[in-house]
C-alpha positions in Angstrom: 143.2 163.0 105.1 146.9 163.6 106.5 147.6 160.5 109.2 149.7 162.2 112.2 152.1 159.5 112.8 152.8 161.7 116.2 150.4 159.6 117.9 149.8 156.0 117.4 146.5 154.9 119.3 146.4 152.2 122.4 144.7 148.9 122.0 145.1 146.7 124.4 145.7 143.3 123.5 142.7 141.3 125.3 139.9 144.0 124.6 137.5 143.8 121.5 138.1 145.7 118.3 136.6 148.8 118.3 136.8 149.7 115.1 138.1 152.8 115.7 141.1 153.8 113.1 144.5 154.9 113.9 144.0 157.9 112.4 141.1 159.0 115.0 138.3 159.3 112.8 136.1 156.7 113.3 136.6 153.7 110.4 134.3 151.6 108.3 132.1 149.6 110.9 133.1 145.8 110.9 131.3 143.9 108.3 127.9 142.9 109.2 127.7 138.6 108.4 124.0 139.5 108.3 123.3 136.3 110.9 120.1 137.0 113.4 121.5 137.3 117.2 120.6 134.8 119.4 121.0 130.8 118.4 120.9 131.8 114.4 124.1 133.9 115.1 126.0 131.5 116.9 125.4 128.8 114.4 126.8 131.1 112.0 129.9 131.8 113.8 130.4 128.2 114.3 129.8 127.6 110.6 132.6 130.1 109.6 134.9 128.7 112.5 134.3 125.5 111.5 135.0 126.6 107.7 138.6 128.4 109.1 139.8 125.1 110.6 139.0 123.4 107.2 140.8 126.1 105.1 143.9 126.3 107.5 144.2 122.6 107.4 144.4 122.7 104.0 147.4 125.4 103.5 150.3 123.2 104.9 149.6 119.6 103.6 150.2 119.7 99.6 153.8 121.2 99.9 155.0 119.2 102.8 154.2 116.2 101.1 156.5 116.7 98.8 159.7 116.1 101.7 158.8 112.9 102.6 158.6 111.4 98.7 161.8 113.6 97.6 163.8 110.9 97.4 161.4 108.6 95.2 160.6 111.6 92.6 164.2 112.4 91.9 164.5 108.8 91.5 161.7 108.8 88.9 162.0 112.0 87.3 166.1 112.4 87.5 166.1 115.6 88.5 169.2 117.4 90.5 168.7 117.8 94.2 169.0 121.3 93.8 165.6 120.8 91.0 164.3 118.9 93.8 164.4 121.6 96.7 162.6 123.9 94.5 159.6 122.1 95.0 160.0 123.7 98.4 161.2 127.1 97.8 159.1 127.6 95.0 156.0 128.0 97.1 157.8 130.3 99.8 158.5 132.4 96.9 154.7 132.8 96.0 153.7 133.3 99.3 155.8 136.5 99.4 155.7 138.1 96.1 151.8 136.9 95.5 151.0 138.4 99.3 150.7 142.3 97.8 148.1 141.0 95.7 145.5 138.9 98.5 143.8 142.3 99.4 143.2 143.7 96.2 141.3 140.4 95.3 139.6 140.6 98.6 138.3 143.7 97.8 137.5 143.1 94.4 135.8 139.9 94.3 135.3 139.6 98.3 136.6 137.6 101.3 134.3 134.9 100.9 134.5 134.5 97.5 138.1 134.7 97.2 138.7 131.9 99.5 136.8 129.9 97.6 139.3 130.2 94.8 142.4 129.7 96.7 140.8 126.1 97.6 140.0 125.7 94.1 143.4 126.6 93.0 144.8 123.9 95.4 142.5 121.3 94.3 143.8 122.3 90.3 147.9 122.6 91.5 147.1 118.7 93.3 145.4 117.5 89.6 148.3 118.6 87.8 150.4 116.3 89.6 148.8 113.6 88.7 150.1 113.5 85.3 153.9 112.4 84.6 155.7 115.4 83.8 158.1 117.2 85.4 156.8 120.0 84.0 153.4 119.7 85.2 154.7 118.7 88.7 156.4 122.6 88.7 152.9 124.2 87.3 151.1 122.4 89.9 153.4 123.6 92.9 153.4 127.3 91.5 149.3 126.9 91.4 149.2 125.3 94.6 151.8 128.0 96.1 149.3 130.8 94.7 146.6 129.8 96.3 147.6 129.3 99.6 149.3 132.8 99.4 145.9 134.3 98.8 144.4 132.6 101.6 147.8 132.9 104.1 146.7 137.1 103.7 143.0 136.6 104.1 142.2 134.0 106.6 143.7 136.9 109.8 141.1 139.3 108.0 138.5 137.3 108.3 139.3 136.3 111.9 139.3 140.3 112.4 135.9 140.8 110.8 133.7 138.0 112.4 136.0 137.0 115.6 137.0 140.9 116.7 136.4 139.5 121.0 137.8 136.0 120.5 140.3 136.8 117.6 143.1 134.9 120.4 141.0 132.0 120.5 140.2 131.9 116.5 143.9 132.5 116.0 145.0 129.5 117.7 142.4 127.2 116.2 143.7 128.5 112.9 147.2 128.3 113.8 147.4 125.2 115.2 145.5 123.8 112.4 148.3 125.3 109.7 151.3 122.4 111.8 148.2 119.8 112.4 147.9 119.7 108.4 152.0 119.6 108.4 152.6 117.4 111.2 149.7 115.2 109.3 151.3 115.6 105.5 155.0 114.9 107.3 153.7 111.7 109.0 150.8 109.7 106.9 152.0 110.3 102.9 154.8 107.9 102.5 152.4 104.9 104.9 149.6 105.7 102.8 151.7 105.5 99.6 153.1 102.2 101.0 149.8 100.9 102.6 148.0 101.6 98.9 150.6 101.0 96.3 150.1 104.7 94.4 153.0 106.4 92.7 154.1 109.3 94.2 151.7 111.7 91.8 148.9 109.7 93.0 149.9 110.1 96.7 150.9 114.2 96.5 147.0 114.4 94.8 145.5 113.0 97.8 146.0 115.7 99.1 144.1 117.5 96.9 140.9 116.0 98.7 140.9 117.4 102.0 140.8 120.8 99.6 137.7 119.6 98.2 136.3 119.2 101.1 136.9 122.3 102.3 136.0 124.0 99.0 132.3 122.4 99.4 131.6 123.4 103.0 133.0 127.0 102.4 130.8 127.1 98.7 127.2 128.1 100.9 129.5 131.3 102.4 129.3 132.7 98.7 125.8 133.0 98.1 125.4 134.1 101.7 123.3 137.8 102.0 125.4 140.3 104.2 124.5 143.8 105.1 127.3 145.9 104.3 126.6 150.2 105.0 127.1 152.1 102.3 130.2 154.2 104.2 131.7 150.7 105.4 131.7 149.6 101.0 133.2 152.7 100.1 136.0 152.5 102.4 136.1 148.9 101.8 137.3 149.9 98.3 140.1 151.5 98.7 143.5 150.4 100.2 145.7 151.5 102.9 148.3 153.3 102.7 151.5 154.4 104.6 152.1 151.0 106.5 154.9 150.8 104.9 156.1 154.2 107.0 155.3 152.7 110.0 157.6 151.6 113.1 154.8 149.2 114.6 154.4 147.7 110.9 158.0 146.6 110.7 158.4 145.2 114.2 155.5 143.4 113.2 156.8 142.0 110.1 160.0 141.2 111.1 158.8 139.2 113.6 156.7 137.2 111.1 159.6 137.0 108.9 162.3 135.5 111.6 160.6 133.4 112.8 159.3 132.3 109.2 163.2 131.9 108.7 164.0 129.9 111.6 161.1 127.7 111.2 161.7 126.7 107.4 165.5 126.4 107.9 165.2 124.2 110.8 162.2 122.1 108.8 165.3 122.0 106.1 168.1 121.0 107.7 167.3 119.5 111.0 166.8 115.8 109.8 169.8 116.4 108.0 172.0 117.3 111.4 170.7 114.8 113.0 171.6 111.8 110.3 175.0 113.7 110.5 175.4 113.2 114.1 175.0 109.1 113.7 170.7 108.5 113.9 169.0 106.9 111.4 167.0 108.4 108.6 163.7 106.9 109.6 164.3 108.1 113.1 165.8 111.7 111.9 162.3 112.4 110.0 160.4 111.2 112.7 161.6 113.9 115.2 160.8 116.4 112.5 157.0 115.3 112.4 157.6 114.8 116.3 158.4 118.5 116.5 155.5 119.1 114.2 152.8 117.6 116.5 154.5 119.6 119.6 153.8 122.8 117.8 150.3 121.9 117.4 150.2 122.3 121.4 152.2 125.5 121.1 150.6 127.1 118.4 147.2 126.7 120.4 148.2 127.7 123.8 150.3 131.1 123.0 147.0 133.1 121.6 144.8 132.1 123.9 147.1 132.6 126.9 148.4 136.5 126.1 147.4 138.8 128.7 145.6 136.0 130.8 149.3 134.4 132.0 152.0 136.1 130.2 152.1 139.2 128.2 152.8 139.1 124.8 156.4 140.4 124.3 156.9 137.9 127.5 155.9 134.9 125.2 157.6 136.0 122.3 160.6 136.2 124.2 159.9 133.0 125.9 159.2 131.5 122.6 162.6 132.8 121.4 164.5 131.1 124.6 162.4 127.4 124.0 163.8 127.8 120.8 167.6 129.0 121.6 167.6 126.2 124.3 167.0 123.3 121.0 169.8 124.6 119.0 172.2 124.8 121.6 170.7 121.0 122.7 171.3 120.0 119.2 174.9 121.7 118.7 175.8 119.8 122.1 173.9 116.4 122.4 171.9 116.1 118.6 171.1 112.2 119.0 171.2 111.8 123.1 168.8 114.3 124.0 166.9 114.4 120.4 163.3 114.2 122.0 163.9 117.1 124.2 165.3 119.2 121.5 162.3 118.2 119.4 159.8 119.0 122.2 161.5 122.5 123.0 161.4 123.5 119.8 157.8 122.4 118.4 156.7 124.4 121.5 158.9 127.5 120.8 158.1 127.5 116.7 154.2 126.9 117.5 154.0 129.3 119.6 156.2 132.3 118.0 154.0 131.4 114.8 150.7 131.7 116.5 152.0 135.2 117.9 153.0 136.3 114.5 149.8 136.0 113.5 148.0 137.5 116.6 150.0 140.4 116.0 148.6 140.9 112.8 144.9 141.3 114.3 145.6 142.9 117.1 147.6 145.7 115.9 145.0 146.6 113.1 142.6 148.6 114.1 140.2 147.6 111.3 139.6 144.6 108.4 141.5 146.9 105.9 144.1 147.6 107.9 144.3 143.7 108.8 144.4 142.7 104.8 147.4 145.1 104.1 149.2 144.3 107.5 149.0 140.9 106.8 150.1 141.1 103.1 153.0 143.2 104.5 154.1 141.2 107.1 153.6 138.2 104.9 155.4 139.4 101.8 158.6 140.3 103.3 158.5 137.1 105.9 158.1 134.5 103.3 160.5 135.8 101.1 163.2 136.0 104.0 162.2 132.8 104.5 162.9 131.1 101.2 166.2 132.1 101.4 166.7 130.9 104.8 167.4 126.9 103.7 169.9 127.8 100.6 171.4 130.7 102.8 171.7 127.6 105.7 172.9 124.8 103.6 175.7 127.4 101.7 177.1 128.5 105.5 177.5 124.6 106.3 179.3 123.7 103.3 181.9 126.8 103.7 182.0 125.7 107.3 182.3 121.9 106.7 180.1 121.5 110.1 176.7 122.1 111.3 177.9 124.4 113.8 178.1 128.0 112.7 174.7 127.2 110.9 173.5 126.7 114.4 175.2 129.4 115.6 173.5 131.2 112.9 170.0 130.6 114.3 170.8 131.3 117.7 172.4 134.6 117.2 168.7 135.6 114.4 166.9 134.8 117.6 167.8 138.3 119.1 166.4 140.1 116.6 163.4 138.1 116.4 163.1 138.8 120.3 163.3 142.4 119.9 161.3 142.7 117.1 158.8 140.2 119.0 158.3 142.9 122.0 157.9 146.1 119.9 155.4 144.4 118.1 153.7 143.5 121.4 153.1 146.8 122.3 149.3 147.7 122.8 149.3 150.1 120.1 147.3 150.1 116.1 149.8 150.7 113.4 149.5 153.8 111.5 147.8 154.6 107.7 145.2 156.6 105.8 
């Protein structure tokens, strides 16, 4: 069937999925979770919201550990700085270029199934820390990177297939569970390495047990029995194409991928301009996990407030501004007004990333179209994103100051705005 990319069809951002294509003809009806109506059903959606808190939790906290030890392992290990900042950009990296692969497992091994792995992958990357090689410190990040890709694509699905009236709610649970893990891994590893005398590849596999957690309460989702139509499994296995074609798609993704950019380069560099500027280093990382635990507020509040308060290109624009208001704060007064700065941009970051990924849902008008959207968006966003910090640091040593890098941010948040309210538009991208 030829899509007519004449036409893209309205969905308004607050109503249900209807499961009703792009294309017009009516798509594979939303996965059945085979749970009885009434209190069996709701237990079972509490169960699998439950089970999406746990997973999100788990997809910040193993890699942002890493910042607060950096120090101590090039210490230990003698690495380069430059070694030592791959820890961080090596993950990016496989959340982009391992995205294009999340819905072909989905589809091959299914949802539930396949999110099982990623938390098993991220319980094997944290064991491979534990021994003392540099070596297996790099294996274990690249493991730990590949799972979380997987489950970066598949968790929006998911929300799309069993959340499709309360996907705003779901989104901001699961959002602001992704900076409660951060803001967690930022502020606890190094007083819990302290507190319990561990080296530092005994403290980054800690972290390897909130992932086992996870990976038991989500094992009973495998064996589940769901009732999938014959029509919905033979759509089911085959993929989308032509998103890549489409207008809606790339407003979409580029909104996930500047404000991906912003977010890491700011997590980067922002302890660093502040140390610069005369504070401590104690009190420079604690305004980054500061920020962190002010996104969790933001990241919560954007999804659920969309079409209720504010429209959506509204917030992503306001978002935008919360942010442009820090920088310029920071290029101006970086130690006197450091809590504001903090606050304004923990709010602005949560929030724009909790929009990126309500986009996602709401502009796909099914679960398949959510996968590949989401792998899309994902793909290019992280990758922009890893190069944000190097791209950052590189503009500050030619410039000898922090601010063109600032000037930098401010001038990406444009784009991000404009890209922010096309992808707010009530509309389902196109494909066949």
């Amino acid at each position: 069937m030829i899509q007519d990319r004449t036409a893209t069809r309205t969905a308004p951002d607050t109503a249900p999925d209807t499961g009703t294509a792009s294309t017009g003809a009516p798509a594979a009806p939303p996965r059945s979770t085979g749970a009885a109506p009434g209190i069996a059903g709701r237990r079972r959606a509490l169960y699998i919201g439950v089970g999406v808190i746990l997973l999100a939790l788990n997809l910040r906290p193993a890699l942002v550990a890493v910042s607060p030890l950096a120090g101590t392992i090039r210490t230990d290990s003698g690495m380069s700085a430059a070694a030592t900042s791959l820890l961080t950009a090596l993950p990016l990296l496989c959340f982009g270029l391992l995205a294009p692969v999340a819905p072909r497992l989905g589809r091959r091994f299914g949802m539930e199934r396949s999110l099982l792995g990623t938390m098993a992958l991220i319980c094997a990357g944290t064991a491979l820390r534990l021994l003392d090689s540099v070596v297996a410190l790099f294996a274990g990040t690249i493991v730990i990177g590949a799972g979380i890709a997987v489950a970066n694509v598949l968790l929006p699905g998911l929300i799309k297939r069993d959340f499709p009236a309360r996907a705003g709610l779901m989104t901001g649970l699961y959002s602001m569970s992704l900076f409660g893990g951060a803001a967690l891994a930022a502020g606890i590893t190094v007083p819990v390495q302290q507190a319990a005398g561990l080296s530092w590849q005994a403290t980054l596999a800690c972290w390897g047990t909130p992932a086992l957690l996870a990976l038991v309460f989500w094992l009973p989702q495998t064996g589940a029995r769901t009732r999938v139509p014959a029509g919905a499994a033979r759509e089911a296995a085959h993929p989308v194409r032509g998103l890549w074609r489409d207008p809606l798609a790339w407003q979409v993704t580029g909104y996930m991928g500047l404000q991906s950019l912003s977010y890491y380069a700011a997590a980067a560099w922002l302890p660093t301009m502040f140390t610069d500027a005369g504070m401590s280093a104690g009190d420079a990382g604690w305004m980054l996990s500061f920020s962190s635990l002010l996104g969790i507020a933001g990241s919560f509040l954007a999804p659920v407030i969309v079409g209720r308060r504010l429209r959506a290109g509204a917030l992503a624009a306001l978002a935008a501004l919360l942010c442009a208001a820090a920088f310029t704060g920071v290029l101006v007064a970086p130690v006197g007004g450091a809590y504001v700065w903090t606050v304004l941009l923990g709010l602005g970051q949560g929030a724009a990333i909790s929009l990126a990924l309500l986009f996602i849902v709401q502009r796909a008008p099914d679960i398949r179209h959510t996968a590949q959207l989401s792998s899309m968006a994902q793909c290019f966003g992280y990758i922009l994103a890893a190069t944000g910090p190097s791209v950052l640091g590189a503009v500050h040593d030619a410039s000898g100051s922090w601010t063109v890098p600032l000037a930098v941010l401010l001038a990406l948040l444009i784009p991000q705005i404009a890209a922010g309210w096309g992808a707010a538009r009530p509309r389902h991208v196109a494909g066949r």
